[in-house]
N, C-alpha and C positions, 0 to 999 in steps of 0.2 A: 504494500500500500504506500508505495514513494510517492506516486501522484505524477500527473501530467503537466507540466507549467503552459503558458502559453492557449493559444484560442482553441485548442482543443479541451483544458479543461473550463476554459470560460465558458461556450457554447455548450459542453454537456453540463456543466454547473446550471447553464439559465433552462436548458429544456427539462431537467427533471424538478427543477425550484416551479418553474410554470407547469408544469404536469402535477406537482405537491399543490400548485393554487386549484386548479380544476379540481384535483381532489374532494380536499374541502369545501368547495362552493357544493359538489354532486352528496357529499354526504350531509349538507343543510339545502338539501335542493326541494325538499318536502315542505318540513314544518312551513316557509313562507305562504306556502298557497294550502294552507289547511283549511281555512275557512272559506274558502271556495271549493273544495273538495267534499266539507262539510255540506254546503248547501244542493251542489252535484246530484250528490249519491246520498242523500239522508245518512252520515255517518255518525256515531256516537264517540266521544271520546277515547274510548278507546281502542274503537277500530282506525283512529288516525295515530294513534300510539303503538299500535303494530304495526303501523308502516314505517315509523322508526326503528322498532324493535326489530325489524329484518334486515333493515341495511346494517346495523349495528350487527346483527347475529352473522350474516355473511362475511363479515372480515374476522372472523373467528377460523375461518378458511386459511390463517396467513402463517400456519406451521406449515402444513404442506405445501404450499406455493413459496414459502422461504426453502424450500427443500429444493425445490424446480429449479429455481433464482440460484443456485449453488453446482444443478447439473446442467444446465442447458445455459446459462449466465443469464444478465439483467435486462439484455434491452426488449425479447420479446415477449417474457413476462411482463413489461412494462407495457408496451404496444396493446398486444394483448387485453391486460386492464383496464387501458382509456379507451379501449373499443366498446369495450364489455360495460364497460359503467353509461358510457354514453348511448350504448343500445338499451340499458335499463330506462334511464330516465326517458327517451320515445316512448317506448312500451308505456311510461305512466302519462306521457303528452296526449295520447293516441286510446287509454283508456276507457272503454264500454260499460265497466263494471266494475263494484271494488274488487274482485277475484283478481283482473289483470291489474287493477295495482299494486295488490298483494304479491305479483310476479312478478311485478316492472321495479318493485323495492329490495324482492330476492336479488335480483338478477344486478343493480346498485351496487348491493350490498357485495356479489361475488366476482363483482369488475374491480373491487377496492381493494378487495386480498395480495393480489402480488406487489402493491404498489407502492407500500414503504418497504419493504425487504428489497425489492428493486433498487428503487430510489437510494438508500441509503449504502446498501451496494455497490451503484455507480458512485455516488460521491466519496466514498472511503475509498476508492481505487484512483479518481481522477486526480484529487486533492492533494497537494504539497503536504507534506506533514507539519512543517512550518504553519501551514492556514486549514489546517483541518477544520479546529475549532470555529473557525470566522464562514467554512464551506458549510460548512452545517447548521450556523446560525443562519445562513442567507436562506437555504433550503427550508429550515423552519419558519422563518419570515414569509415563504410562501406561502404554507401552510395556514399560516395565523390572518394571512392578508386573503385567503379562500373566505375562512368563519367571518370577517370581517364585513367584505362588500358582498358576497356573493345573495345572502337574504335581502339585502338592501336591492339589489340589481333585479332578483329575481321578483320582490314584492313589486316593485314597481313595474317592469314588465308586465305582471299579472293583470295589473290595475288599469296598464294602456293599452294593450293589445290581445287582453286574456291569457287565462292561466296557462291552458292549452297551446298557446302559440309562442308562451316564454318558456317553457319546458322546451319545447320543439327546437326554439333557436339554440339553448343549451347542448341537447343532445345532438345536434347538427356540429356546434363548435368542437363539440370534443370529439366526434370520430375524424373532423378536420385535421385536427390537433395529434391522431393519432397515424394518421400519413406524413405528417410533419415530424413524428419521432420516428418511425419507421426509415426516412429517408433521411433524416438527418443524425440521429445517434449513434454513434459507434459500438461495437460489440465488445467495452474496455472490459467489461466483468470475467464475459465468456474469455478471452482471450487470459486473464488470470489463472483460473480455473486451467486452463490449456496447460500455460507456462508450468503448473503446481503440479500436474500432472507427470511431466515426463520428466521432474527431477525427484518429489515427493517417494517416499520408501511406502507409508503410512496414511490409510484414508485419514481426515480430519476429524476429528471425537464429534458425536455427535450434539450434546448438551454439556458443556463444562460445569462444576459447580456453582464458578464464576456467574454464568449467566442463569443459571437458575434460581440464585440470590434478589438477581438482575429482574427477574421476573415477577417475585417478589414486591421487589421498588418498583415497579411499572404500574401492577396493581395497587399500592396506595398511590403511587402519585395520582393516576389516573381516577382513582375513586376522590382525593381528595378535588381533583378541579372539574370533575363532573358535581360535586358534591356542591361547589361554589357556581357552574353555571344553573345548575336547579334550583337552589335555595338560597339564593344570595338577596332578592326583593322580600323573601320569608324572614329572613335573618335582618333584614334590615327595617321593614314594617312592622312585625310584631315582635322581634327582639329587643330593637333598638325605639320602637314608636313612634316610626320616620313615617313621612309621607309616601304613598306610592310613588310619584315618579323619583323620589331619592333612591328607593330601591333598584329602580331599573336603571336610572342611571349610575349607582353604584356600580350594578354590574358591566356596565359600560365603560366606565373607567378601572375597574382590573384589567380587562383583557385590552382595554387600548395602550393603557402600561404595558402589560405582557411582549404586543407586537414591540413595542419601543425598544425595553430591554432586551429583547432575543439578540437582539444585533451587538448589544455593550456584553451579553454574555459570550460571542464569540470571539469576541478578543481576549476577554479573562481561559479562555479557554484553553487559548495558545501560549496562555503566557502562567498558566496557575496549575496546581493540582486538581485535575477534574472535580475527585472526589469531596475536596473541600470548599472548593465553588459552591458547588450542590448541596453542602452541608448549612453553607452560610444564607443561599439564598431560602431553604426552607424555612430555616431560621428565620428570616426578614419576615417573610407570608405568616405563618405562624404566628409569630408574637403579638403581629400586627392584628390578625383576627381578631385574636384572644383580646387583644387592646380596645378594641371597639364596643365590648360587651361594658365598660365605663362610658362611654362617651357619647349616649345618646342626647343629655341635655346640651354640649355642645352645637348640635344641629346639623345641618346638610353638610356644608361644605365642609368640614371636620370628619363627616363619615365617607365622606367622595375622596378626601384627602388620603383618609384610611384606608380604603378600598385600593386606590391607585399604587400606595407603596407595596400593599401585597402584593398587587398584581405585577409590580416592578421586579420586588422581589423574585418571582415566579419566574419570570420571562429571563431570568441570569441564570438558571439551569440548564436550559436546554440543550443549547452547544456540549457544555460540560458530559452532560447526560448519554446525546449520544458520541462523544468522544469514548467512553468511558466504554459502549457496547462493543463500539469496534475497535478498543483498543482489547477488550477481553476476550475477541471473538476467534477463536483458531483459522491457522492458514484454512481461504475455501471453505468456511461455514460463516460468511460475513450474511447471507443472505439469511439463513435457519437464523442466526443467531438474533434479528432483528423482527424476524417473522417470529420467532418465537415471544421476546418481551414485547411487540406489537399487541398477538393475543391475547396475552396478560394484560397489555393495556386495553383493552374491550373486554376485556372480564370484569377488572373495578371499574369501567364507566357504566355494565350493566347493574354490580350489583350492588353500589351505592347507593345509589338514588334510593332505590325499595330501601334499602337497611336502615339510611336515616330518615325516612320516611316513618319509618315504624318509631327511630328515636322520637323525633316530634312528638307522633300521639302518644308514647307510652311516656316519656319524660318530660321534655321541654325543646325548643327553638335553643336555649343559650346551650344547653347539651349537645344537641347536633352540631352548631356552631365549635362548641372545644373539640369534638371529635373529629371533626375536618380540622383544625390546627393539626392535632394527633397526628392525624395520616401524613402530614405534610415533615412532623417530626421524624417521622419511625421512616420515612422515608430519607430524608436526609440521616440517618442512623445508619440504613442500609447501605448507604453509599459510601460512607466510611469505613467499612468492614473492609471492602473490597481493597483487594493488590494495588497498588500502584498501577493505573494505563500507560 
């Protein structure tokens, strides 16, 4: 993983960083037009919560396609994906019935599986080890910059041209986008894999301890910032006795923090021990939560304040984070090993939500609240067990 300098790792840097934003805009490409889908098809709440529940539960798919991404290399499991996800959302553009959005959400859902084990595959390979750190931040800036504008693009579209014909242009874009990676990416993974082969004595282990610790920390982190985009208007309205729109805009301002820092964390990346990066910034998120649960008589701007350093905080792991995968990850398992804590990471964004959902009724909002700090702790805990990357 010495990396490519020059416009070959630029141009594979920017096509899977823009393939990481499509991503995320196709995995919030529902909820915006729920309440047109509601009106539609007479749906009940919860039949619009399993058409989250399927895209979520398809990238559960992303051990074995991390497995693919390690025999056949990155670039046409990535093609592949952006095919696959951009033929799901038609499918829901084009919808007769909720049964085929029920398929058109499966099929989202199993276009997303190879596509951070890819992704993170080409960039560990393309990447200078010098700027690894800073490769990876840019790449998760995409990702962050998807969840960002993409419900904004998408609600609005709905609103001018209907739901149906904003879906449509989406899934139009992405199979675009996916003759554009087809023709344009290079086969840098596949070509590793090649090299490792005809000098390697030794297949690559298939799960180290390392990463299975890894896995671990994926699941709380992931549970604790699914835990903060669910409950953060709850936490902030009847925790704290804020107005509704502070709540929403609290949550507004973590993750615009988060996009901000992702960028300042890949330079700490390059330049610090992953592992304590990670330590520190949980630390930041954390205290700060907990800190809020005093400061409701302060008012709005003190809790937005609040909200924003957390979310600052957050967004200084990331780089760290996945520094830290693919520096644990054995020759030729960079793909397994990313698909592997991926799934982990959609295992605590599934079963958060319920868990402290159940905190709430059975205890309290400021309970739920210290338990997401919790997660964000033991998650920075994990990270410090681990070797040196």
């Amino acid at each position: 993983m010495s990396g490519l300098p020059g416009d070959q790792y630029r141009r594979t840097l920017g096509l899977v960083s823009l393939a990481h934003t499509y991503s995320h805009v196709s995995i919030l490409a529902l909820p915006p037009v729920f309440v047109f889908l509601r009106a539609a098809f007479g749906l009940s709440g919860t039949e619009l919560g399993l058409l989250a529940t399927l895209v979520s539960a398809g990238m559960l798919a992303q051990i074995p396609l991390g497995e693919a991404v390690d025999r056949v290399g990155a670039k046409w499991p990535l093609v592949t994906g952006q095919a696959v996800t951009a033929v799901g959302i038609c499918l829901t553009a084009v919808a007769p019935s909720y049964p085929w959005l029920l398929i058109g959400a499966t099929v989202i859902g199993l276009g997303q599986a190879p596509i951070h084990p890819a992704n993170y595959a080409l960039v560990a390979t393309v990447a200078p080890a010098e700027t690894l750190g800073r490769s990876f931040s840019v790449h998760t800036f995409g990702g962050y910059l998807g969840f960002a504008v993409g419900p904004l693009l998408i609600g609005a579209a709905a609103v001018t041209v209907g739901w149906r014909v904003g879906l449509a242009i989406l899934g139009v874009i992405g199979l675009g986008y996916a003759v554009v990676l087809a023709g344009w990416l290079s086969p840098l993974y596949r070509r590793t894999i090649d090299d490792r082969s005809e000098s390697a004595t030794d297949a690559a282990p298939a799960y180290t301890a390392a990463i299975a610790v890894l896995g671990v920390f994926f699941i709380a982190i992931a549970g604790a910032e699914k835990a903060v985009q669910t409950f953060t208007p709850l936490f902030v309205v009847d925790g704290l006795a804020a107005a509704v729109t502070t709540g929403s805009n609290a949550l507004a301002a973590f993750f615009t923090a988060t996009a901000v820092t992702v960028l300042i964390g890949g330079v700490l990346a390059d330049r610090r021990d992953p592992r304590w990066n990670i330590a520190l910034a949980t630390a930041i998120t954390a205290a700060t939560l907990v800190a809020t649960l005093r400061w409701a008589p302060a008012g709005a701007v003190t809790i937005l304040a609040a909200f924003a350093v957390a979310g600052g905080g957050f967004g200084l792991m990331f780089a760290s984070r996945d520094r830290l995968v693919a520096g644990l990850s054995a020759d030729g398992a960079v793909g397994r090993s990313f698909g592997f804590v991926f799934t982990a990471d959609s295992v605590g964004g599934v079963v958060a939500p319920v868990a402290l959902g159940v905190v709430i009724d059975v205890f309290s909002i400021d309970t739920a609240l210290a338990m997401t700090a919790a997660m964000f702790v033991l998650a920075g805990g994990l990270a410090l067990v681990q070797d040196r990357a």
